[in-house]
FIKOLFI-391546 format. One line per 2 residues: number of its first residue (from 1); for each residue x, y, z negated of C-alpha. Coordinates in steps of 0.5 Angstrom, whole numbers, plus 500, padded with zeros to 3 digits. Last residue first. Example, Ala and Ser with C-alpha at 12.3 -4.5 7.8 and 13.67 -1.06 7.14 Angstrom:
<rs>
2> 527,498,486 ~ 525,491,484 .
</rs>
This chain:
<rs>
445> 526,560,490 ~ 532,561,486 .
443> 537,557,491 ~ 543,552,489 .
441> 548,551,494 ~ 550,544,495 .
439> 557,541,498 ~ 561,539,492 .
437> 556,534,488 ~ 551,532,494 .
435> 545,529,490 ~ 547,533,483 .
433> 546,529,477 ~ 545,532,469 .
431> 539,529,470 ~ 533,533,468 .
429> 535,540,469 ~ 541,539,474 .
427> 537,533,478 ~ 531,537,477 .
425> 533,544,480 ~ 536,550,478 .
423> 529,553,479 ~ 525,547,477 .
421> 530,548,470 ~ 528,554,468 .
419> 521,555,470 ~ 521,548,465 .
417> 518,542,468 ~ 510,541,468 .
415> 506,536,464 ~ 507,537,457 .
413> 507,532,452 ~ 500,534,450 .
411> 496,538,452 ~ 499,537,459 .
409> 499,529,458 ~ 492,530,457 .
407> 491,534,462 ~ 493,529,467 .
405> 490,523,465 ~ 483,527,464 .
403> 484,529,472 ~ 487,523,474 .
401> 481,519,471 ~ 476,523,476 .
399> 481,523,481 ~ 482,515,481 .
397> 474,514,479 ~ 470,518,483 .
395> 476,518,489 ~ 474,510,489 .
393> 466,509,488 ~ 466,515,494 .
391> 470,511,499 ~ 467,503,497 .
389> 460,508,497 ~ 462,510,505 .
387> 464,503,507 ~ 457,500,503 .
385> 454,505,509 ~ 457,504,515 .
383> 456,496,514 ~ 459,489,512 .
381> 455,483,513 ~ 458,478,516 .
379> 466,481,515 ~ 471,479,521 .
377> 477,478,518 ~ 480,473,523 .
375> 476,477,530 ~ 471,473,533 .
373> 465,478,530 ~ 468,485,530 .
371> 466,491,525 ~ 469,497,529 .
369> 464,502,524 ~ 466,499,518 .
367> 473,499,519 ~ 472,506,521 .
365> 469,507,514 ~ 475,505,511 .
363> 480,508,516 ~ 477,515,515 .
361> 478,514,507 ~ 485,512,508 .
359> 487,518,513 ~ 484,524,507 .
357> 487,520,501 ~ 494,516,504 .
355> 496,521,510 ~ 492,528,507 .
353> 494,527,500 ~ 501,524,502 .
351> 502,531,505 ~ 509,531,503 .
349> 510,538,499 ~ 503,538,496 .
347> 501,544,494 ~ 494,545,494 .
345> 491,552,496 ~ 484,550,499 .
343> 485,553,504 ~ 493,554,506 .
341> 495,547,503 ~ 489,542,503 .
339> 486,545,510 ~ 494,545,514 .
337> 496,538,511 ~ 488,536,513 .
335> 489,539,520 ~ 495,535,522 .
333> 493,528,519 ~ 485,528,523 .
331> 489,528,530 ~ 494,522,528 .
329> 489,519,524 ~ 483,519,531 .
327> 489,516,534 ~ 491,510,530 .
325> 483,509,529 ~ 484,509,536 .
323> 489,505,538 ~ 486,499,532 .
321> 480,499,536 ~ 483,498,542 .
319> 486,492,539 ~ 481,490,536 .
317> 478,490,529 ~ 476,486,523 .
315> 484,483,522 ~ 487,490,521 .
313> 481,494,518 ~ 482,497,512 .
311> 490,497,513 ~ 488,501,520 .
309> 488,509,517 ~ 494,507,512 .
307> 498,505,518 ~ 495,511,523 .
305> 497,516,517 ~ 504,514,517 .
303> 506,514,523 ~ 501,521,524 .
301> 506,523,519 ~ 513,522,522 .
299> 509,527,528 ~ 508,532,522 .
297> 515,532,520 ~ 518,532,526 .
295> 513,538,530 ~ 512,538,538 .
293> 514,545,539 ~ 507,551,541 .
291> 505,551,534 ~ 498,547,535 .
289> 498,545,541 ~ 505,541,540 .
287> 503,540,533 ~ 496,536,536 .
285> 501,532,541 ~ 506,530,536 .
283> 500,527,531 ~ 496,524,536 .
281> 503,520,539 ~ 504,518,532 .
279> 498,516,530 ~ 498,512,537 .
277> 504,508,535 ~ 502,506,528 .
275> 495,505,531 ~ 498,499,536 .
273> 503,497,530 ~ 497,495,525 .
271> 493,492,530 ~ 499,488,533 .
269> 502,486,526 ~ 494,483,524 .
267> 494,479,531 ~ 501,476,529 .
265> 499,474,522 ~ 492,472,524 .
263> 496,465,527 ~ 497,461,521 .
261> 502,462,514 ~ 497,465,509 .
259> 497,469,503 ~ 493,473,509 .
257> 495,480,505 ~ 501,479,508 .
255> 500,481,515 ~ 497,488,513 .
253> 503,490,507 ~ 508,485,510 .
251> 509,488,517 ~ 508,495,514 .
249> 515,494,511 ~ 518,495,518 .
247> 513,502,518 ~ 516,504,512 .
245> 523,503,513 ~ 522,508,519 .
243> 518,513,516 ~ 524,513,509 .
241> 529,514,516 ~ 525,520,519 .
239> 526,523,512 ~ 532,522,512 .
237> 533,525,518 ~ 529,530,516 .
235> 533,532,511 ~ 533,538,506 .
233> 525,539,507 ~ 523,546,508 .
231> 518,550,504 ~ 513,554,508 .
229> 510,559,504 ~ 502,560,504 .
227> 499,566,503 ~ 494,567,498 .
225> 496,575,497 ~ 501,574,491 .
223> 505,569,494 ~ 504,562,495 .
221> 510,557,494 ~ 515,561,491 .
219> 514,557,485 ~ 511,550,486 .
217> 504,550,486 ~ 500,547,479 .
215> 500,541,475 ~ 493,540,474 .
213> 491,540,481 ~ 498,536,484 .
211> 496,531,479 ~ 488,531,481 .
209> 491,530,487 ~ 496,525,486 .
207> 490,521,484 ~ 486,521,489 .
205> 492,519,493 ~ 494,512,489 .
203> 487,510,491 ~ 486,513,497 .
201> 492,508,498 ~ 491,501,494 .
199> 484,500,494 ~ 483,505,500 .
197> 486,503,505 ~ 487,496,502 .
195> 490,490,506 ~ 482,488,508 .
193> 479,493,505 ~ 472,492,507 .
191> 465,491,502 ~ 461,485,503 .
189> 456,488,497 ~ 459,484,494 .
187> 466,485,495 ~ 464,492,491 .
185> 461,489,485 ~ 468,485,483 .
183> 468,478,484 ~ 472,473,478 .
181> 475,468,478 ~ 478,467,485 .
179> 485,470,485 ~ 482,474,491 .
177> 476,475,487 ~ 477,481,484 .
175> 478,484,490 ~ 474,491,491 .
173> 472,492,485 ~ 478,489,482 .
171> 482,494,485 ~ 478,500,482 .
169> 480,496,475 ~ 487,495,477 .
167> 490,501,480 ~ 487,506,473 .
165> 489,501,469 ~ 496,498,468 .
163> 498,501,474 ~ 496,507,473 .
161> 497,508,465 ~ 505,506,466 .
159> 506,511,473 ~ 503,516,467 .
157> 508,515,462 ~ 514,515,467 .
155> 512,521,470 ~ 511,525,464 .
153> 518,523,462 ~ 521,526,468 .
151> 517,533,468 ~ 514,535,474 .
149> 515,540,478 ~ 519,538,484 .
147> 515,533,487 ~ 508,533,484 .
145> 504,531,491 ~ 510,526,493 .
143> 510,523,485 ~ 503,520,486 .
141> 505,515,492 ~ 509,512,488 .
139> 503,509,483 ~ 499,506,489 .
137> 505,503,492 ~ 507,499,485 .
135> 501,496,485 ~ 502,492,492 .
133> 509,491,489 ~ 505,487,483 .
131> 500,484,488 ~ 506,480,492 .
129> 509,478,486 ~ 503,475,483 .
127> 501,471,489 ~ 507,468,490 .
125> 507,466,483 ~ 500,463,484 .
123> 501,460,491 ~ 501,453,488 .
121> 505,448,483 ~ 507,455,478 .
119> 501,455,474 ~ 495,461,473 .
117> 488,459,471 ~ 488,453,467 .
115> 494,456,462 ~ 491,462,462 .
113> 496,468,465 ~ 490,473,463 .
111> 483,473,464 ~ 480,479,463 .
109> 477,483,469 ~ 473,489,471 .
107> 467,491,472 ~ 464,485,474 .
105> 460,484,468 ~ 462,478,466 .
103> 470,480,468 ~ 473,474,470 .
101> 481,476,471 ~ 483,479,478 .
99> 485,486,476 ~ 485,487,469 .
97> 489,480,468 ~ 494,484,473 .
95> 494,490,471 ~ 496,489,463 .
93> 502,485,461 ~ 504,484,467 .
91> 502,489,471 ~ 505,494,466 .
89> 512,490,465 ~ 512,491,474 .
87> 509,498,473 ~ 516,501,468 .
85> 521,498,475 ~ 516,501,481 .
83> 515,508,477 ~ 522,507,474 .
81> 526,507,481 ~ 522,511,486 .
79> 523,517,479 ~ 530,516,479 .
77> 530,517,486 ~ 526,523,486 .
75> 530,526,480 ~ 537,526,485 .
73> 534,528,491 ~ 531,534,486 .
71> 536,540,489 ~ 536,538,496 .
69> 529,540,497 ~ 523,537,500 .
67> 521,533,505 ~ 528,529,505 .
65> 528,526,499 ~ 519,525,500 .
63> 522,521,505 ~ 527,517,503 .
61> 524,514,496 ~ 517,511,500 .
59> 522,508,505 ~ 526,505,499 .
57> 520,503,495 ~ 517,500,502 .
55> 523,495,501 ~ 517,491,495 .
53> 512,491,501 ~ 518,487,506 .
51> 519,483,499 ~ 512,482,498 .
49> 511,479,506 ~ 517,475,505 .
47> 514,472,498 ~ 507,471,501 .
45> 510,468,507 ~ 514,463,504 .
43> 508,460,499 ~ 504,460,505 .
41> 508,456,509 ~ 510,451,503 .
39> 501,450,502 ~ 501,449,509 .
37> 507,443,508 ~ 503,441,501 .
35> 496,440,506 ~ 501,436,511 .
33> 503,431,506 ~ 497,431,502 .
31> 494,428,509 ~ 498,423,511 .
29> 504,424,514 ~ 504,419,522 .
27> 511,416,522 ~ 508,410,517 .
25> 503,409,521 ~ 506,408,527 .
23> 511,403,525 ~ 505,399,522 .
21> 502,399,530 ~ 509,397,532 .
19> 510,392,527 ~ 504,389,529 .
17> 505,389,537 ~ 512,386,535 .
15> 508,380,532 ~ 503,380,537 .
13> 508,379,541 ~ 511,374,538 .
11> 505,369,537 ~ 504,370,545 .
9> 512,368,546 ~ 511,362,541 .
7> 505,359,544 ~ 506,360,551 .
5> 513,356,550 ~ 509,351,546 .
3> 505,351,552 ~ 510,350,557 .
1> 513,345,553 .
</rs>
């Protein structure tokens, strides 16, 4: 009996043994479990990340609004709106499959929306928005070196040809092969530009120096000897607004272009914070030196031009390297607003050549300079030298284009607003809208 027992009680147990081993395999995912779960995360994280870059239109829209005159606030919200609306269409139409279809030559690509290259069971729809709204940034920084004198209706035509080809052909160079069917020429040479310091910046900023060269100062802005004549923005409270809006949407812009939900994303938000907070302390102690009070607009200007200087290089470099980046931007900002507008003569009413273009280039090369092995975007192999050529490659194409662009749009359709309606404002001339209807005094300078 005893021996039965035994039996009995030994058989259960290896039973219960069983079933728990059983249970415990089904507790555990499989492997396609976890991979789909990963694949979710990065789906989540892409779409956050875009919709944060998408909110920067806002910022972009706020502070070119408050750096200059009441009476185009109006024309520079329809002009936001419209840049980021027509560049959507062209992007897919045309952009896209420019930018990261398989080109032969590795010049530029041509697949578009295949059918065995582009579905919505993976990351690719997620990856489509989040480089549409990197698109849309390159053509809204043109529109803060022309405000206030430029006919809407070119605006509309040349945001349209940058985004359906002047952004993407460059931007294939340098990221053709992140949609993987084609590499650009410049990332085989292991060229760095990890969130686009120049790619997308420089590149929307070489451009809008070629637009504010051919379109030509506004009225009242240089007299007769040379001199420059300052010309206050309306609401630098605005424009502190559109600066801290950016700076918010940043943390999409650098974390985002991981398209992955992992840990990187925390190191990159905190290199891309760190040259933020150094550009603007940089820039506030150089105003201050320079005109003797710690000037605002050019203080929210070291905030943008450490976060353009550190877009390059935000997963490549340390944290120190990012303060110092930041830093070096802030410095590097003050004094090519003063060169580019009392020098050279160039009206640009934001600085967005100084911050996007000058600043770009700078945290281009410097992404080069503090390359560092153990970082999550370490690039093996990367150089000074293919930094440097990535820099040169970019401002020949954009500014090169943007001198043909917009000279055939002077010749053509005109590129100028009447002298008329500039003095009025565009809003009145262009819209028949008034920012703050009952409250604006209109001027003739």
């Amino acid at each position: 009996m005893k021996n039965t027992r035994a039996t009995i009680a030994a058989l259960l147990t290896v039973i219960a043994l069983a079933s728990m081993e059983v249970l415990a395999d089904d507790a555990k995912p499989s492997i396609s479990a976890v991979d789909q779960l990963q694949t979710n995360l990065n789906i989540v994280w892409t779409c956050v990340a875009a919709f944060l870059v998408f909110f920067m239109q806002a910022g972009f829209a706020m502070v070119e609004s408050g750096f200059t005159r009441a009476k185009n606030a109006c024309n520079i919200m329809m002009k936001n709106l419209m840049d980021f609306s027509i560049g959507t269409i062209m992007w897919y139409l045309v952009g896209f499959g420019l930018m990261f279809g398989g080109g032969a030559s590795a010049l530029f690509g041509a697949s578009h929306f295949a059918a065995n290259d582009f579905s919505a069971s993976d990351l690719n729809w997620a990856f489509w928005i989040f480089q549409c709204v990197f698109a849309g940034t390159a053509a809204t920084i043109v529109s803060g070196a022309m405000a206030g004198r430029t006919k809407f209706i070119s605006y509309l035509c040349y945001s349209a040809v940058i985004c359906a080809v002047i952004y993407p052909i460059s931007g294939h160079w340098a990221w053709g092969s992140l949609f993987g069917l084609g590499e650009g020429w410049l990332e085989q040479k292991s060229f760095i530009d990890f969130a686009g310091s120049t790619v997308v910046h420089s590149c929307g900023a070489w451009l809008a120096l070629a637009g504010a060269i051919v379109l030509g100062p506004r009225i009242g802005k240089y007299g007769q000897d040379g001199s420059s004549r300052a010309i206050p923005g309306h609401n630098i409270p605005l424009a502190s607004l559109g600066v801290f809006i950016l700076w918010f949407g940043w943390f999409g812009f650098n974390p985002g272009s991981t398209t992955t939900g992992d840990v990187s994303i925390g190191y990159i938000a905190m290199t891309t914070n760190m040259a933020a907070a150094a550009g603007a302390i940089a820039a506030m102690i150089v105003s201050w030196i320079r005109f003797k009070k710690p000037d605002v607009s050019m203080s929210l200007n070291g905030v943008l031009a450490g976060l353009v200087a550190i877009t390059a290089g935000c997963a490549n470099v340390t944290p120190m390297h990012a303060l110092i980046i930041g830093a070096v931007a802030g410095v590097v900002v003050v004094v090519s607003v003063e060169v580019i507008d009392k020098v050279l003569r160039i009206d640009d009413p934001v600085g967005a050549v100084s911050v996007h273009g000058v600043c770009g280039a700078l945290g281009t090369v410097l992404a080069g300079v503090f390359n560092t092995p153990g970082t999550p975007g370490y690039v093996e192999g990367g150089s000074v030298a293919t930094q440097v050529l990535g820099v040169v490659a970019v401002f020949a194409w954009a500014f090169g284009f943007g001198i043909i662009l917009f000279t055939v749009i002077k010749k053509t359709i005109g590129l100028r607003a009447s002298e008329d309606d500039e003095l009025r404002g565009l809003d009145i001339g262009e819209h028949g809208n008034e920012a703050y209807s009952g409250f604006q005094l209109f001027t003739t300078q």
